[in-house]
DSSP file (Angstrom, degrees, kcal/mol; ACC not computed):
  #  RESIDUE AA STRUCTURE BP1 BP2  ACC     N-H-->O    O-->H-N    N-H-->O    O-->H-N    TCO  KAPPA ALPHA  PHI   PSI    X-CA   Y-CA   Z-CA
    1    1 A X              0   0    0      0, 0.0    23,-3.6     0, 0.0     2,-0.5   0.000 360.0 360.0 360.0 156.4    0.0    0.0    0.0
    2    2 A X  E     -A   23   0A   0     72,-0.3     2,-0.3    21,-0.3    21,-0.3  -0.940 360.0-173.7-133.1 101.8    1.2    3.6   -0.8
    3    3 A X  E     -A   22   0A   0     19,-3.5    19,-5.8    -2,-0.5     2,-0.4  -0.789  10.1-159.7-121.2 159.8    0.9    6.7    1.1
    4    4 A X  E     -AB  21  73A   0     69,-6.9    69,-2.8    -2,-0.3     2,-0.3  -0.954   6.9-157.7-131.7 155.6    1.6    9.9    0.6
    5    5 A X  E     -AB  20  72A   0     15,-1.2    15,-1.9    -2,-0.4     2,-0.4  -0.822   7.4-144.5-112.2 151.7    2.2   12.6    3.2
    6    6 A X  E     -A   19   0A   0     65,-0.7    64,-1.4    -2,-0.3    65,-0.4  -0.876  13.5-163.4-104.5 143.2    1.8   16.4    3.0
    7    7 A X  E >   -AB  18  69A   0     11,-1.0    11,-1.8    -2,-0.4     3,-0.5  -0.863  15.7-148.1-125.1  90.9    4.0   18.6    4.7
    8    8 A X  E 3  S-A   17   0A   0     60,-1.3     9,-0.2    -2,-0.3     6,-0.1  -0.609  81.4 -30.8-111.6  96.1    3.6   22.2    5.4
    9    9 A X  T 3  S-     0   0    0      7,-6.6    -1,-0.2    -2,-0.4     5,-0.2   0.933  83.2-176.3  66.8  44.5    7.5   24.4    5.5
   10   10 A X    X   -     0   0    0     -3,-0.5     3,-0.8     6,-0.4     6,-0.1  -0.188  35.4 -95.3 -53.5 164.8    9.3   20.9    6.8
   11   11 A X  T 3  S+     0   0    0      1,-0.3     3,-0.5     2,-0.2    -1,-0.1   0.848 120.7  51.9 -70.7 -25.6   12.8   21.8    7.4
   12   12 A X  T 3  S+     0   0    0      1,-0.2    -1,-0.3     2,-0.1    -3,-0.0   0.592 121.5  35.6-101.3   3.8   14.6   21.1    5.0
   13   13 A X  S X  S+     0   0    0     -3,-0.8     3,-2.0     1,-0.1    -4,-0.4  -0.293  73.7 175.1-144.4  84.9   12.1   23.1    2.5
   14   14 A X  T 3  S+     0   0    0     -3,-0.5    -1,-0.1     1,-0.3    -2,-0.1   0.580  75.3  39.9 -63.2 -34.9   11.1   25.9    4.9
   15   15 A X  T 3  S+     0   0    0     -4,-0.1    -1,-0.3    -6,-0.0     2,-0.1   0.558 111.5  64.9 -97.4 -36.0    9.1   27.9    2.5
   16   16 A X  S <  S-     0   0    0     -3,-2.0    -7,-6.6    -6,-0.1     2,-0.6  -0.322  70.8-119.3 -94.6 152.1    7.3   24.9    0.5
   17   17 A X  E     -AC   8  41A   0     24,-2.4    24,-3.1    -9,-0.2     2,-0.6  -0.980  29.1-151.2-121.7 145.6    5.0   22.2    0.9
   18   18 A X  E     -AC   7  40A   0    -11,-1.8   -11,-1.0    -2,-0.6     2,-0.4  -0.868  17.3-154.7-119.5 132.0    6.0   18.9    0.3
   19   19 A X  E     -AC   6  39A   0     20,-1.8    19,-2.0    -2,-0.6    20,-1.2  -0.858  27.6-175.8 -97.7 125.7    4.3   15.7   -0.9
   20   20 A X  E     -A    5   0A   0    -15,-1.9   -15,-1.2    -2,-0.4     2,-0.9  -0.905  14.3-140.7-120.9 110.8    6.6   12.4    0.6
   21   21 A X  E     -A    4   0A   0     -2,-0.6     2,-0.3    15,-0.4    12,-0.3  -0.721  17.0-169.6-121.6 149.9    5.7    9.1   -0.3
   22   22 A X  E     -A    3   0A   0    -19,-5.8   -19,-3.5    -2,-0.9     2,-0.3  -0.935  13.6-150.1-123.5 146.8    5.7    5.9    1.7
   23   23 A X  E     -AD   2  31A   0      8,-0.5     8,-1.3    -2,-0.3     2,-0.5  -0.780   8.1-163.1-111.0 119.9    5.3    2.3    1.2
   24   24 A X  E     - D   0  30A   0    -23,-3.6     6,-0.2    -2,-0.3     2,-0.2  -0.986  18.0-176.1-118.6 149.3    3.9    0.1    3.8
   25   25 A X  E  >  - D   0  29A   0      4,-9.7     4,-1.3    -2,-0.5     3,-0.1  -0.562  39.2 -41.1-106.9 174.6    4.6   -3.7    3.4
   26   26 A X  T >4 S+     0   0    0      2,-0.2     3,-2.1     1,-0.2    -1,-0.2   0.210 128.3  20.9 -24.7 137.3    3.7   -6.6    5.1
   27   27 A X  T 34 S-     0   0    0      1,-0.3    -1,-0.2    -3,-0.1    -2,-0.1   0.959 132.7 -76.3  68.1  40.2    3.4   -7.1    9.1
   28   28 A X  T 34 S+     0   0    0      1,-0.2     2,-0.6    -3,-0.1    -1,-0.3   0.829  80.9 167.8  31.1  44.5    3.1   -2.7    8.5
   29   29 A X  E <<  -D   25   0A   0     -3,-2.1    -4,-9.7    -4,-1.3     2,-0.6  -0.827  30.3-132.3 -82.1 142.1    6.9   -2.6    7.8
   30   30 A X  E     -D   24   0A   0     -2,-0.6     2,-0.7    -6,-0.2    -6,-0.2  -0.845  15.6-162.0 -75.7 104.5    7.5    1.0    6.4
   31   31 A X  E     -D   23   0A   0     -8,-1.3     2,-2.5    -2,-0.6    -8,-0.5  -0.598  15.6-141.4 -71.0 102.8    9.4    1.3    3.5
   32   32 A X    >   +     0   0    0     -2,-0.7     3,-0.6   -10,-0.2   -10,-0.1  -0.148  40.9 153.2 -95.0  95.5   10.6    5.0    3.1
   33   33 A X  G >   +     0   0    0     -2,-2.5     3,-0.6   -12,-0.3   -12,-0.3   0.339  55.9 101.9 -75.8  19.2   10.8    6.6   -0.4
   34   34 A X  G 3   +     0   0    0      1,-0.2    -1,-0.2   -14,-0.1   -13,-0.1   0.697  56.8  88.0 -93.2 -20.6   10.3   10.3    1.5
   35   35 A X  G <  S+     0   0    0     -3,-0.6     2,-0.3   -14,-0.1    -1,-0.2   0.850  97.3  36.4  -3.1 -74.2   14.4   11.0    1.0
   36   36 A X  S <  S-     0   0    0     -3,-0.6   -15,-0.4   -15,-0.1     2,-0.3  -0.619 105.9-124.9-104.3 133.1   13.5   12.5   -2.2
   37   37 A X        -     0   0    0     -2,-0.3   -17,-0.2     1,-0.1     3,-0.1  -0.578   6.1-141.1-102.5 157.0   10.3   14.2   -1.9
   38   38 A X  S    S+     0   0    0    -19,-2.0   -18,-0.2     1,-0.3     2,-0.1   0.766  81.6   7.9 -87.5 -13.0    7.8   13.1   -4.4
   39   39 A X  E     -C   19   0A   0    -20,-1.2   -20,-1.8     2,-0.1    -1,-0.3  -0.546  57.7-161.1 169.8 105.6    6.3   16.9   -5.1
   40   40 A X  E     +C   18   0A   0    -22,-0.2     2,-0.4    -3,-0.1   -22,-0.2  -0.831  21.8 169.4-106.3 140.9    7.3   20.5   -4.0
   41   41 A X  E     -C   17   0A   0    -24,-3.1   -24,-2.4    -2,-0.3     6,-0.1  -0.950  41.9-132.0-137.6 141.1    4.9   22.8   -4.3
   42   42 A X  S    S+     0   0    0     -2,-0.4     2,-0.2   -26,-0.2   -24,-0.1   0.131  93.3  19.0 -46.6  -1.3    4.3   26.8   -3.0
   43   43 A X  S >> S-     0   0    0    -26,-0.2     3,-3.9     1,-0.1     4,-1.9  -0.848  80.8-107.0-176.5 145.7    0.7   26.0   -1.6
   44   44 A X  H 3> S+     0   0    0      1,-0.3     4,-2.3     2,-0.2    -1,-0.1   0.619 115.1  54.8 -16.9 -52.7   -1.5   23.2   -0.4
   45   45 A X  H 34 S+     0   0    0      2,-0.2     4,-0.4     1,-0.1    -1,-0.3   0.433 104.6  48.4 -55.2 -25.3   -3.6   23.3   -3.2
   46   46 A X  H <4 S+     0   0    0     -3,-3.9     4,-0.3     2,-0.2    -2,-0.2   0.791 112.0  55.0-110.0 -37.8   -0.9   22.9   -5.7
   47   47 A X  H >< S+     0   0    0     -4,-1.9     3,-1.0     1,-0.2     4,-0.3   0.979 106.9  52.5 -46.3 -62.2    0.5   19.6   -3.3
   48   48 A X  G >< S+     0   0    0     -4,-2.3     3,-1.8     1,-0.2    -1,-0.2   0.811 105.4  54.2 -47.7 -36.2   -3.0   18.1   -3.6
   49   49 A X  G >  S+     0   0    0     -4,-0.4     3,-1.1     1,-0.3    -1,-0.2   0.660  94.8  66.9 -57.9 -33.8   -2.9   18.4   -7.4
   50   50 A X  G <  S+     0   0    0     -3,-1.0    -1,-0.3    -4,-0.3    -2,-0.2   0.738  97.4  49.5 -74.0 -19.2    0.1   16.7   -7.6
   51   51 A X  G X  S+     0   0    0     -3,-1.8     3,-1.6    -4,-0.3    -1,-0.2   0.262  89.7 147.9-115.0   3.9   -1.7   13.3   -6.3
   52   52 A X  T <   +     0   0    0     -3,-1.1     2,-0.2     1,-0.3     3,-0.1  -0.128  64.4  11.5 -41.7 130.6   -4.6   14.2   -9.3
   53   53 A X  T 3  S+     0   0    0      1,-0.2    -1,-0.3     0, 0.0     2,-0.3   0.088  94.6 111.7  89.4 -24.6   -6.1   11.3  -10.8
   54   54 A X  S <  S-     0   0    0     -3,-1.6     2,-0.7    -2,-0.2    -1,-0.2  -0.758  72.6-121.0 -78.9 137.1   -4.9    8.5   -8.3
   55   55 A X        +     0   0    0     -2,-0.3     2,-0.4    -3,-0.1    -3,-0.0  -0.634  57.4 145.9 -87.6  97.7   -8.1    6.9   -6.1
   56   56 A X        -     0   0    0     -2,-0.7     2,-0.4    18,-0.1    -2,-0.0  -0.989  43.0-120.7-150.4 146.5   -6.9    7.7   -2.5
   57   57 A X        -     0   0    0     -2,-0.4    17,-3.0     1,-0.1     2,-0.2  -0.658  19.8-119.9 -90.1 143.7   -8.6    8.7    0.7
   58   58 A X  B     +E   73   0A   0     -2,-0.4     2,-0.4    15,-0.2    15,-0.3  -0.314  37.8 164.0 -30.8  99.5   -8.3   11.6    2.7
   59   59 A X        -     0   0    0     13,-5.9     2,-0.5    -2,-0.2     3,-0.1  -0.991  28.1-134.1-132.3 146.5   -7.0   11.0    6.8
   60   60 A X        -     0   0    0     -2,-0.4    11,-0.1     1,-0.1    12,-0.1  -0.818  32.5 -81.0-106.7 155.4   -5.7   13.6    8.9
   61   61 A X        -     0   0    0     -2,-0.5    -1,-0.1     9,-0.2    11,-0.1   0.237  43.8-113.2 -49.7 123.3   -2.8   13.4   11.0
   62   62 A X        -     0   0    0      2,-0.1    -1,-0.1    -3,-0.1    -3,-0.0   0.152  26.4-109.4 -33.5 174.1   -2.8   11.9   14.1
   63   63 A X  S    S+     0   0    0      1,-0.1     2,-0.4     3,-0.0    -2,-0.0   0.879 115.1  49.0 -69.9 -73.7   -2.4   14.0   17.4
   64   64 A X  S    S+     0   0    0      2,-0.0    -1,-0.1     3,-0.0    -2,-0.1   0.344  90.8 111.8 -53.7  -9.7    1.2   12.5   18.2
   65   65 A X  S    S-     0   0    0     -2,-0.4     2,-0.5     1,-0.1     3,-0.0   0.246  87.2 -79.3 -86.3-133.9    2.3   13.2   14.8
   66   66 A X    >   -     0   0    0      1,-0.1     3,-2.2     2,-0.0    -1,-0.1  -0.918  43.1-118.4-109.3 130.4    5.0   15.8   13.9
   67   67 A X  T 3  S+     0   0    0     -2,-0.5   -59,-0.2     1,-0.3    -1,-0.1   0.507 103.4  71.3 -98.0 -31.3    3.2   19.2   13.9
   68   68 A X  T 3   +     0   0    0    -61,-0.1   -60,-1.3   -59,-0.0     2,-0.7   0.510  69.1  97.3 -61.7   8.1    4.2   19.4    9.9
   69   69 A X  E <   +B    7   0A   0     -3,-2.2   -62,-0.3   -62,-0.3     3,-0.1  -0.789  41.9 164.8 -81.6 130.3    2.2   17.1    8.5
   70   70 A X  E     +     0   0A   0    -64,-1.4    -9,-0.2    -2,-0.7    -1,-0.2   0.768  62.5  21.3 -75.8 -55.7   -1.0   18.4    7.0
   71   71 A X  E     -     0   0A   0    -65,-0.4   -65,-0.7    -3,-0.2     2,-0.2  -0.568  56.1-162.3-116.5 174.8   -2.3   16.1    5.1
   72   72 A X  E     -B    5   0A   0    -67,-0.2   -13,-5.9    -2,-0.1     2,-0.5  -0.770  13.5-167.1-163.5 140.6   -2.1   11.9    4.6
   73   73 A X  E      BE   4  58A   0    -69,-2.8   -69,-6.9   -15,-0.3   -15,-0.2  -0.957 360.0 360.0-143.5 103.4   -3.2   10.4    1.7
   74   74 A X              0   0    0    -17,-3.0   -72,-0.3    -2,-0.5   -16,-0.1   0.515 360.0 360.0-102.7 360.0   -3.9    6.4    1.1
């Protein structure tokens, strides 16, 4: 299964949002393709766009996660 995360000014693109994607495999191990960001964007809107045309639902971030995520997309 294939998620992708949104990121709102993460650190290492302070100004940007950033689209990450992640793999989970069997027994939920996480595979992490998020190194290399999958899609930098200048606004929220422009992230989401980027994920156009693939059939994925909406979840928003847990509490506990880290206070740049925005978005999560399965």
């Amino acid at each position: 299964m294939t998620m992708f995360v949104i990121y709102e000014y993460p650190s290492d693109y302070p100004t940007k949002f950033v689209v990450r994607e992640w793999r989970i495999l069997e027994k939920g191990i996480i595979q992490d393709l998020a190194s290399a960001p999958y899609y930098v964007a200048d606004c929220i809107e422009e992230a989401r766009k980027s994920l156009a045309g693939r059939k994925l639902v909406h979840l928003e971030p847990d509490d506990g996660d880290d206070c740049v995520i925005r978005e999560i997309w399965m």
